[in-house]
Structure formats: C-alpha cells, structure tokens
C-alpha positions in Angstrom: 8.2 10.9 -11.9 7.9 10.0 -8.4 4.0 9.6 -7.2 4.3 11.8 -4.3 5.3 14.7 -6.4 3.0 14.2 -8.9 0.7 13.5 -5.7 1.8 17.0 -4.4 2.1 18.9 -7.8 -2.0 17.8 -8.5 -2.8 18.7 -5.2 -1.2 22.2 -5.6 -3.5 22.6 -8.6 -6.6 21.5 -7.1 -6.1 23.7 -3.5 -5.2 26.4 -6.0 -8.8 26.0 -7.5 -10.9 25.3 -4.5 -9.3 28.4 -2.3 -10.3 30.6 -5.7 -13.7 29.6 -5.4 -14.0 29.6 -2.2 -12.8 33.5 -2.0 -14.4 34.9 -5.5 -17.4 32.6 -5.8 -18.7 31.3 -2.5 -17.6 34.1 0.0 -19.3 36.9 -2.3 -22.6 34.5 -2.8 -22.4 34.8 1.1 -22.1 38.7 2.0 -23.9 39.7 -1.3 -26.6 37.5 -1.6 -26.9 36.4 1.6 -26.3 32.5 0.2 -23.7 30.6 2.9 -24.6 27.1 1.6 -21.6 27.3 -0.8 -19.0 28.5 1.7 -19.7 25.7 3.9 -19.4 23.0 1.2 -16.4 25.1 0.1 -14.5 26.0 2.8 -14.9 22.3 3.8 -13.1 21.4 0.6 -10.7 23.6 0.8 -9.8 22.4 4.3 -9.5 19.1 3.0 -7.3 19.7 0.1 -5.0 22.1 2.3 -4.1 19.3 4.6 -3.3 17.3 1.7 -0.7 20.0 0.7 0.8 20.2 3.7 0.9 16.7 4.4 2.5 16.1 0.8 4.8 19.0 1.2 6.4 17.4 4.3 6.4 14.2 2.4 8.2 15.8 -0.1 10.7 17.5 2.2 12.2 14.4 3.5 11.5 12.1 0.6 13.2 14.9 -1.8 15.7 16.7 0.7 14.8 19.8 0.0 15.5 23.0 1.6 13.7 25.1 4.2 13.6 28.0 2.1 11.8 25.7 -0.2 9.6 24.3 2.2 8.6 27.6 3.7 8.1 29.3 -0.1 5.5 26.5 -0.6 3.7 26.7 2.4 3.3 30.0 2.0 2.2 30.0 -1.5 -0.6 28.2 -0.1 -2.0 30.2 1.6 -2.1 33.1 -1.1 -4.1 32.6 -3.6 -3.0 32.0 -6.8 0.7 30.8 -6.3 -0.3 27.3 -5.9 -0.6 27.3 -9.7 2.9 28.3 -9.7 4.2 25.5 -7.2 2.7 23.0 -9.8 4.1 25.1 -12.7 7.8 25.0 -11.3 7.3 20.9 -10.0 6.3 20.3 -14.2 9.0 22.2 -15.1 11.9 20.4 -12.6 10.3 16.8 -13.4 10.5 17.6 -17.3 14.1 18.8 -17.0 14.4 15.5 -14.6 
C-alpha cells in the first residue's frame, strides 16, 4: 500500500475520533457543566487533524487520479460525523482487494 493512503486512511480514523469527542464529550462538558477547557484542547485537535485530511485528500486526488465525485464524497464525509470511519472502511477494503 502506498504511504499516503495509508497516511490518509489513518488520518480518516483519527479526525473521525477527535470530531466525536469534540461534539459528544467536550461540547456537552461546555454548555452542561460550564467546563470549556476540553473544547479548546479539542477543537484545537480537531483543527489539526482536519487539515491533515484535506491536505491528504488532495494528495490523494492527484497521486491516485481520482474522481471529483470522489473527492467531493470525502470531503464531505468529513465534515459529518461519523463517515470518516467509513472513508477508512472503503480505503481498507480497495487496498485489500489491491
């Protein structure tokens, strides 16, 4: 497997985890027990990792030629949460078929 997929399908998995925390752990800690340490620790990790994505996915679109629709489907499965575990499902499943 090429690094910058596995690069991008890692990253995928971590942004996945840090944008979960951020929105069911941190954010609640915030508005429910007025606790905003967490968010801003968070939320700056998140930010992080998220530039990493997008920076990999464009890496990945000209390294691997893929398509816009591609492209587009991953950048916005970023930003929900959730589907970045299924970006790094579906890049497992192509580089095991691979």
């Amino acid at each position: 497997m090429n690094r910058t997929l596995y690069l991008f399908g890692k990253t995928a998995f971590i942004e996945g985890i840090s944008y979960l925390l951020l929105l069911f752990i941190a954010m609640p800690l915030k508005y429910f027990f007025n606790y905003p340490l967490l968010v801003k620790y968070a939320g700056w990790a998140h930010g992080v990792l998220f530039i990493a994505y997008v920076g990999l996915l464009f890496a990945c679109w000209v390294e691997y030629k893929w398509t816009f629709k591609r492209v587009a489907f991953f950048f916005i499965a970023s930003l929900l949460p959730f589907l970045p575990f299924v970006v790094e499902r579906q890049l497992k499943q192509e580089t095991k078929a691979s």
